[in-house]
C-alpha positions, 0 to 999 in steps of 0.5 A: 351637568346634573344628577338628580336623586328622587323617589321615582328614580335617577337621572343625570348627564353621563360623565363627570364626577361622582354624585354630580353626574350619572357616572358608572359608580352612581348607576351601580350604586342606585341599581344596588340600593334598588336590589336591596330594597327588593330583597328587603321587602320579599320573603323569597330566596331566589328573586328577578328583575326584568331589564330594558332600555331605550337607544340612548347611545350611553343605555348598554354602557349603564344597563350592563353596570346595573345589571351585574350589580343585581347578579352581584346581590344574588338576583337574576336579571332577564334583560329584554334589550332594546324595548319600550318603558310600556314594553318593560312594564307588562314583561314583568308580571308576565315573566312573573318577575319581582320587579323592573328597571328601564334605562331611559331618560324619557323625553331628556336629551341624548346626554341624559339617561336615567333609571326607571323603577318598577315594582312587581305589578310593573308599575312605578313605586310610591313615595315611601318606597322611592324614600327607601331606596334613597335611604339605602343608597345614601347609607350605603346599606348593601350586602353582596352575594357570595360566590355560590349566590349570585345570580344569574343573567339571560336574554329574552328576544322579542319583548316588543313583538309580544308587547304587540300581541298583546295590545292587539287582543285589546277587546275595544281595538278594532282591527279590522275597522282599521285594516279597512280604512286604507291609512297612510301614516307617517312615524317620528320616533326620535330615533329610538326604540319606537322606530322599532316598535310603532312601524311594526304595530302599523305592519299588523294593522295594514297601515302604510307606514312612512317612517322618519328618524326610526332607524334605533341608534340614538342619536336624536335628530331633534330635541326629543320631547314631542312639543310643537317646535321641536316637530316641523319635519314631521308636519312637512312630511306628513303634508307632502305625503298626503298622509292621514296623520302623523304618530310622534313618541318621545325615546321611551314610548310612553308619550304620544303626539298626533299631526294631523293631515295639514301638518298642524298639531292635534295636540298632546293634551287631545291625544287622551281626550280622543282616546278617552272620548272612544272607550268612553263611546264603546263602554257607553260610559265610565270615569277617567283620571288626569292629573291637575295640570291636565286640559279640561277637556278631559272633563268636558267629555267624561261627561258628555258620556255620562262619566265622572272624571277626578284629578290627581296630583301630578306624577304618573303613580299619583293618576294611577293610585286615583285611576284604581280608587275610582275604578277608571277605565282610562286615564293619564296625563296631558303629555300624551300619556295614555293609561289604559287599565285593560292593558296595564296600569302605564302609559304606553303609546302602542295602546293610545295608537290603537285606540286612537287609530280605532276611533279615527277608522269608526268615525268617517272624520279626518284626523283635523275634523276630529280635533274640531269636534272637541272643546278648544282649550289653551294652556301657558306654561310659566315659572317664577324663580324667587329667592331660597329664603321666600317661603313658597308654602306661605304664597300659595296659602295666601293665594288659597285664602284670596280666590276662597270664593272659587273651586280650590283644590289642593292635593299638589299645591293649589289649583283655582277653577274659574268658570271657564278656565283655570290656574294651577300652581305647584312648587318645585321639590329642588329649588325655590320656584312656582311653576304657573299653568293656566288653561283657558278658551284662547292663548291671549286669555291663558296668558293674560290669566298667567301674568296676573297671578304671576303679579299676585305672587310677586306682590305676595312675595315682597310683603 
């Protein structure tokens, strides 16, 4: 069993014991650390978080013990329920409130759930701030309200409805195109809150709907993370129903995956490259933003419309810090994480279905027609376990210094761009391993690709 403290939040198994596991008392403490931090870094008197959480059978359990540990420091809670992290994300700047929290452990499994952090803008916080919040909570740094201070507690109903009216009014969402083209899709969503959320966007845009695992109860039917062997349900349903594709999101709703009509995947990693090939088309051009571990093919079309791409070191805060420096119009990351400015600055599947399901209706292709019209890249994913005494910073200079000669990169580890594929190399934060990306233009070459470095690393690593 787990529990795992970082700046971007809280997550561990529930049970257990204290500091182990995300127990009662760790979630009142994190919550209470997060509270503070907001009060610290606020001049105002009177201040609101907005609350949500996935169907994760343990969300209302942690969400109650967090939100009545904010009343108990004197801020108001608007608790919006069962919702999305995307959902979560544009209630806060519309409540007007000071900051965010979502109960959800993303693509973890059941016995997982964890605290997501949001600041005033609705958007995750920085490093520095994530350090706060951990300072406070490990020096117990807490000052509790007094009886006639304490905040308040309400319920806001229909958070997902607006979230949808507002995805709905996206000036590129072409409604009636899509209402036109008579689409049959079926939903995956795990059994969680996008079983709510995406067959009632599909309603308003008079797509039929087959829904599969939608029913919010958290129990998840599979593995939750939206990766090819954990989808074989959805690719023979989408088969026998002779659907136009199939939509899969993870129990937050901030990643998305597409199956096409035969059953196989479109891939997580294309999912924002045909999104970003159809605002980049409507735009006429503009920048976009993945982060280095990201497909190429992001690159390929940016620049096929006369656009600049950028990478970011990973983590959804690092693209959108990057995504605003360079004014992108889309951006996101290769796990089907879709972020879209004109919306919000957060990964959300709702926008990425719409714009997705736009493109699909104003291209006259089927969902595998489309997928082959992009370039075909292949990724294999590695890690090598060393020793805790191995000097991880030390392999990856020497890596630097041996491929000096190729476009080296280094804001998050270090990256090697070959000419037609490449390496990326990133050490864990909690224990001493390299984690080994490759992308090439076959899965044989990706591997192969994968396996030398791995032996330079290990070659290094006993010198």
């Amino acid at each position: 069993m787990t529990l795992i403290k970082s700046i971007s939040g809280i997550r561990g198994t529930i049970g257990g014991t204290v500091n182990d596991n995300l127990t009662p008392i760790d979630a009142v403490k994190f919550g209470a650390a997060y509270g503070m931090w907001l009060k610290q870094q606020s001049s105002k008197k009177d201040l609101t978080v907005v609350m949500g959480r996935d169907a994760r059978i343990s969300g209302d359990m942690i969400s109650c013990l967090v939100s009545k540990t904010l009343i108990g420091l004197g801020i108001d809670v608007k608790d919006i329920g069962l919702s999305t992290t995307p959902t979560v994300e544009i209630a806060v700047p519309l409540e007007s409130a000071d900051g965010g929290i979502i109960i959800t452990a993303s693509h973890n499994p059941k016995q997982w759930n964890a605290l997501k952090l949001l600041n005033g803008k609705g958007e995750f916080l920085n490093g520095e701030e994530g350090e706060k919040i951990l300072e406070i909570a490990e020096n117990d740094e807490f000052s509790f309200a007094e009886v006639d201070d304490l905040g308040s507690y309400s319920e806001v109903e229909g958070y997902i409805d607006r979230h949808i009216e507002e995805v709905l009014k996206l000036e590129l969402v072409d409604v009636i195109a899509i209402k036109e083209a008579g689409f049959k899709v079926v939903v995956d969503a795990v059994n969680s809150t996008g079983g709510i959320a995406i067959p009632a966007l599909l309603k308003k845009l008079n797509v039929e709907c087959v829904e599969l695992y939608c029913d919010p109860n958290g129990h998840f039917p599979h593995n939750p993370e939206p990766l090819k062997e954990h989808l074989t349900d959805i690719s023979e349903l989408v088969v026998k129903e002779k659907a136009d594709f199939g939509i899969v999101v993870d129990p937050d709703v901030d990643r998305l995956a597409i199956v096409c009509e035969d059953g196989s995947m479109f891939g997580e990693e294309y999912t924002l490259v045909a999104c970003a090939d159809y605002v980049l088309g409507q735009l006429k051009g503009g920048d976009t933003v993945s982060n280095l571990s990201s497909s190429r093919a992001l690159k390929d079309i940016t620049n096929k419309h006369n656009g600049n791409y950028t990478a970011s070191a990973v983590g959804e805060v690092n693209v959108v810090i990057e995504m605003k420096n360079s004014k992108a119009v889309i951006g996101g990351e290769g796990n089907g994480g879709i972020i879209y400015p004109n919306s919000h600055y957060g990964r959300d599947s709702l926008v990425g279905v719409v714009l997705f399901l736009s493109h699909l209706a104003n291209s006259e292709t089927t969902c595998k027609e489309l997928r082959e019209s992009y370039p075909s890249y292949f990724m294999s994913k590695n890690k090598i376990e060393l020793t805790p005494k191995t000097n991880v910073d030390s392999i990856l200079n020497t890596i630097a210094v041996n491929y000096k000669n190729e476009e080296i990169n280094t804001i998050d580890g270090v990256k090697i761009d070959f000419d037609s594929e490449w390496v990326h190399l990133r050490k864990s934060n909690t224990e001493p391993i390299i984690r080994v990306y490759t992308e090439s233009v076959s899965q044989e070459k990706a591997d192969g690709l994968a396996d030398r470095i791995i032996r330079e690393i290990n070659e290094i690593a006993v010198i």
